[in-house]
Backbone as CSV, one residue per row, in Angstrom:
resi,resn,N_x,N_y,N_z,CA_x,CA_y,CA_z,C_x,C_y,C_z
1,UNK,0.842,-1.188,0.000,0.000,0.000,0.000,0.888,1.254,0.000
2,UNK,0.615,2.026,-0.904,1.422,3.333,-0.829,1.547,4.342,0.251
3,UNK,2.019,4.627,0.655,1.655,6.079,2.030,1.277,6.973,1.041
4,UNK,0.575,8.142,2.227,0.737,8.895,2.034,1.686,10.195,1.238
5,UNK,2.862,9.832,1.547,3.668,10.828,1.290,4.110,10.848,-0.137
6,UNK,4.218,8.982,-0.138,4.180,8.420,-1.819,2.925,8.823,-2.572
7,UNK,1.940,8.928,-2.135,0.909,9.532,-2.992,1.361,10.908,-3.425
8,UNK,1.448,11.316,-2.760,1.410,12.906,-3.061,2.615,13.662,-3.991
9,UNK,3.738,12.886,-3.519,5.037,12.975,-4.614,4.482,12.387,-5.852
10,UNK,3.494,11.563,-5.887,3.330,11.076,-6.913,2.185,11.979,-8.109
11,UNK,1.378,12.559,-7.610,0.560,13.642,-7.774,1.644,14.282,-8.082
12,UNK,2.325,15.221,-7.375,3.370,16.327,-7.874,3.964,15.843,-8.928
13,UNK,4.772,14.937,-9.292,4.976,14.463,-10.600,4.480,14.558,-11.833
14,UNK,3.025,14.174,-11.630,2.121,14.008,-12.598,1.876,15.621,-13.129
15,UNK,1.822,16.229,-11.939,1.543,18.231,-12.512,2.317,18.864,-13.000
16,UNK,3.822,18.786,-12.541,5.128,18.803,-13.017,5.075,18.372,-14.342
17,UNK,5.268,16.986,-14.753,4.865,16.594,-16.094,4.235,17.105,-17.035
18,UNK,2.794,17.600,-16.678,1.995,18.308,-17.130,2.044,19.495,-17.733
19,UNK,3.004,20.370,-16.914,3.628,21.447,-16.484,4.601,21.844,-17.514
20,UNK,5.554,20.769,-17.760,6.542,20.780,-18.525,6.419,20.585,-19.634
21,UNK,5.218,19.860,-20.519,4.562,19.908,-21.408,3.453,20.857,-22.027
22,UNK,3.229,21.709,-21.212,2.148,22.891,-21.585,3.377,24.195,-21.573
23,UNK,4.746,24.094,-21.019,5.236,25.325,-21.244,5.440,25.368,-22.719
24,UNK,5.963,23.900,-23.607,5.867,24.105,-24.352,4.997,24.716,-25.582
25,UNK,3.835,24.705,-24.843,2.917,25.584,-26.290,2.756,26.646,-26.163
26,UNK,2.006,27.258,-27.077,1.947,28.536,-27.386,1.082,29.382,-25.967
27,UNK,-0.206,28.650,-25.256,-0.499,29.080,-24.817,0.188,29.345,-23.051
28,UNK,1.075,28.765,-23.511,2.088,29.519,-22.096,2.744,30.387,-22.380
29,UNK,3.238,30.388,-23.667,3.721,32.027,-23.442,3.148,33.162,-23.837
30,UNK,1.877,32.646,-24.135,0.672,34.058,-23.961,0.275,34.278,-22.578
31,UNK,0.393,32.919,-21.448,-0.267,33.696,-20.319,1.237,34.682,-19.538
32,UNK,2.162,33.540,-19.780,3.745,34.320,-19.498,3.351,36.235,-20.335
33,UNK,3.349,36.407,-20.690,3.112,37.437,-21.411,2.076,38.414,-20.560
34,UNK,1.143,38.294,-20.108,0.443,38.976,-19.716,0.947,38.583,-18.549
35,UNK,1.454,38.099,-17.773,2.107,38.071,-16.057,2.940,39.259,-16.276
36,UNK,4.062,39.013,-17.380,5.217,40.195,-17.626,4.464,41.397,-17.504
37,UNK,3.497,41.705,-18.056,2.723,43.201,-18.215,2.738,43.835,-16.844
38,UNK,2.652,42.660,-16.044,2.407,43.199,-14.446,3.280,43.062,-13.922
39,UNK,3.994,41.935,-13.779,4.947,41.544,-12.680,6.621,41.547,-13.647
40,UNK,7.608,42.866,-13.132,8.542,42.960,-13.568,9.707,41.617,-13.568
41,UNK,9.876,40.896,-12.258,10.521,40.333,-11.613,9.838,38.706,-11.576
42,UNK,10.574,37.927,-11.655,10.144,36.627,-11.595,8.614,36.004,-12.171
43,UNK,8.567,36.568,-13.130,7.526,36.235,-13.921,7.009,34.960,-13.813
44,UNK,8.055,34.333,-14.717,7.807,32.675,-14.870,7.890,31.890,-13.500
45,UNK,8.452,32.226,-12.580,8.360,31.404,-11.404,6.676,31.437,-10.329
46,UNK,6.435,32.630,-10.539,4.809,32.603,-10.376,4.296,31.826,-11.381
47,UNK,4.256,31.770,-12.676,3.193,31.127,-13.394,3.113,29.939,-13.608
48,UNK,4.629,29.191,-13.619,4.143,28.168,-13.189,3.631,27.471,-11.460
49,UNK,4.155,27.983,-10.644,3.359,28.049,-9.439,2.026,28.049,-9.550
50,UNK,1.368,29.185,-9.903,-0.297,29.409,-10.167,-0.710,28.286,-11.178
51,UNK,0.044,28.036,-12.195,-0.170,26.351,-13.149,-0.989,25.618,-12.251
52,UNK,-0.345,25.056,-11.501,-0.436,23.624,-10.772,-1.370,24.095,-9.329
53,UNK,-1.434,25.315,-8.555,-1.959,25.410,-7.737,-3.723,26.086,-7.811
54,UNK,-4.608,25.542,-6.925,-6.039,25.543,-7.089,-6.072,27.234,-6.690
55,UNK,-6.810,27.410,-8.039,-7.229,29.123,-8.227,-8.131,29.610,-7.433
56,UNK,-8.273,30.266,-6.730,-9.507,30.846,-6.467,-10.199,31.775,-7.707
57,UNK,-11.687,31.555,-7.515,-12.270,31.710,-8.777,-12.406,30.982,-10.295
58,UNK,-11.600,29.832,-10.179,-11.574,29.297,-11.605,-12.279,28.013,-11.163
59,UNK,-12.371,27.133,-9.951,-12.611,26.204,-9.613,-12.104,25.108,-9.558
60,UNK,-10.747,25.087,-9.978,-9.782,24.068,-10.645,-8.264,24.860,-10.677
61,UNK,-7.603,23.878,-11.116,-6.240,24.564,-11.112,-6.315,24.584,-12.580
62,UNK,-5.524,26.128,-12.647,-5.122,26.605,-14.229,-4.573,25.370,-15.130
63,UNK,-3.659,24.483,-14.656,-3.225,23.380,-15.953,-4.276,22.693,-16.234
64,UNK,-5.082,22.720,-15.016,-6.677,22.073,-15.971,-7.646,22.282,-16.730
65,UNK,-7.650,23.643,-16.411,-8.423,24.895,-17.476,-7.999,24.646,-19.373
66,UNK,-6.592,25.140,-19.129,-5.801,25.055,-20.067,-6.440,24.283,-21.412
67,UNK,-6.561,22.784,-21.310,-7.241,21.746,-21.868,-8.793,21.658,-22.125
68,UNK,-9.086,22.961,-22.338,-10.888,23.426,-22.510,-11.446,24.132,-23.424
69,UNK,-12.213,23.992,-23.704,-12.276,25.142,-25.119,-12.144,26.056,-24.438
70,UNK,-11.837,27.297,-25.365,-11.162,28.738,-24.744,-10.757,28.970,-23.631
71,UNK,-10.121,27.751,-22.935,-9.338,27.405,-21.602,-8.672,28.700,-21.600
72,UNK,-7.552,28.483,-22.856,-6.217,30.164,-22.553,-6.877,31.355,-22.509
73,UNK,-8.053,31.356,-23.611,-8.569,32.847,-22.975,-9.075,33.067,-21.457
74,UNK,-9.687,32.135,-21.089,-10.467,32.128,-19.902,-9.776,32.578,-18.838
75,UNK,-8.347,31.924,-19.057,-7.127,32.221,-18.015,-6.642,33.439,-18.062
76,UNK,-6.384,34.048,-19.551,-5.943,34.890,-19.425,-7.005,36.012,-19.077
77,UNK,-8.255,36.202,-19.174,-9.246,36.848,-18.560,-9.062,37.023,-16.970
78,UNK,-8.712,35.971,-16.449,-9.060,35.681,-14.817,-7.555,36.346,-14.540
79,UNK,-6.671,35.971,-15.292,-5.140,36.813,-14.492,-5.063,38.044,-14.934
80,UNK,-5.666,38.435,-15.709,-5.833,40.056,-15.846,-6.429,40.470,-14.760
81,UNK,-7.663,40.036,-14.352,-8.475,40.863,-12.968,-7.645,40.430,-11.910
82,UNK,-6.836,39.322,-11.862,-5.962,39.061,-10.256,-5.032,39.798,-10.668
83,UNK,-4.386,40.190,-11.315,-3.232,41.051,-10.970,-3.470,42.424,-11.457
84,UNK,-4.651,42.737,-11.757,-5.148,44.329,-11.699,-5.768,44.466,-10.433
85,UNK,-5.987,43.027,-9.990,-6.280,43.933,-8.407,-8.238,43.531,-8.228
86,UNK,-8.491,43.775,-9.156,-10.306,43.560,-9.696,-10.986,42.182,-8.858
87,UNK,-10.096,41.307,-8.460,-10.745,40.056,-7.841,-10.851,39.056,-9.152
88,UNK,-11.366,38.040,-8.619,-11.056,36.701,-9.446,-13.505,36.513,-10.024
């Protein structure tokens, strides 16, 4: 039986993975793009952070969005109002 702890490394893997495969498309560096607009400094280390972690307001975590029809717009809609400040 797996523990706990093995579960969860194992989960992280799987998002990571995920992760590392969606930077590659286009629609990561459109949301990268609109983070830059706002955030001078460590851009990419927030976005993928916010990737994998459960949004408030989206209901899901962004790498899951992603995979939806007009997933990237949707995202990029919702990180425009969080980092203008507007709420989610």
């Amino acid at each position: 039986m797996k523990s706990t702890v093995n579960t969860f490394i194992s989960e992280q893997r799987v998002l990571l993975d995920r992760l590392e495969r969606f930077a590659q498309e286009p629609g990561y560096s459109q949301l990268l793009q609109v983070i830059k607009e706002q955030i001078a400094d460590d851009a990419e280390p927030w976005l993928c952070e916010w990737l994998i972690s459960s949004a408030y307001g989206l209901g899901a975590r962004p790498i899951d969005v992603v995979t939806e029809p007009a997933g990237i717009e949707q995202l990029v809609a919702h990180l425009r109002r969080v980092l203008s400040g507007t709420g989610a």
